[in-house]
C-alpha positions as CSV (number, residue, x, y, z in Angstrom):
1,X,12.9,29.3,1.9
2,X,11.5,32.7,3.0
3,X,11.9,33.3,6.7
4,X,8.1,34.1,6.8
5,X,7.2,30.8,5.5
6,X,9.3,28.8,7.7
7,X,7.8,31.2,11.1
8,X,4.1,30.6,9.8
9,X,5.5,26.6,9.5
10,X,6.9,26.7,13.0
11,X,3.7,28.0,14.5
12,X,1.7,25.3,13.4
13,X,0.4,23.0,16.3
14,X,1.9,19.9,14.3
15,X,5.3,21.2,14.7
16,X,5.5,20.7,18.4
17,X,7.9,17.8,19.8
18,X,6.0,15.1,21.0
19,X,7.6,12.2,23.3
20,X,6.9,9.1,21.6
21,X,7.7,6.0,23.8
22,X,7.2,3.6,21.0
23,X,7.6,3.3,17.3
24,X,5.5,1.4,15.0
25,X,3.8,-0.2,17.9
26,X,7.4,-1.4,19.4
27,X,8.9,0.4,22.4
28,X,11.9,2.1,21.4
29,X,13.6,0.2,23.9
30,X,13.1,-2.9,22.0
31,X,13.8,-2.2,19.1
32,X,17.1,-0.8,20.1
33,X,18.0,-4.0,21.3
34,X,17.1,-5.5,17.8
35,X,19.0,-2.7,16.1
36,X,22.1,-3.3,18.6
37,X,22.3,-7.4,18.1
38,X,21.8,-6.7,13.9
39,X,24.4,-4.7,14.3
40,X,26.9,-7.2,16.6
41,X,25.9,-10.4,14.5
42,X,25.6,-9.2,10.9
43,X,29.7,-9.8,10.3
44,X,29.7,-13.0,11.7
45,X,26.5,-14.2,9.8
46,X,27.9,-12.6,6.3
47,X,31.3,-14.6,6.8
């Protein structure tokens, strides 16, 4: 990719880092949590 390109790409206003405290109307605390127990009880359930 030309350097150009990816300046006028970074410039844009939609390339700015937003804080989002929630993800697909979850917090991300939550599903975290979810994430962490799949993670902990898949092994047992597959056995």
């Amino acid at each position: 990719m030309d350097v150009h390109q990816l300046a006028l790409l970074a410039r844009q206003p939609s390339a700015v880092l937003v804080e989002r405290r929630s993800f697909w109307g979850m917090p991300k605390r939550g599903l975290a949590l979810i994430l962490a127990n799949a993670m902990f009880w898949q092994p047992m359930l597959v056995q």
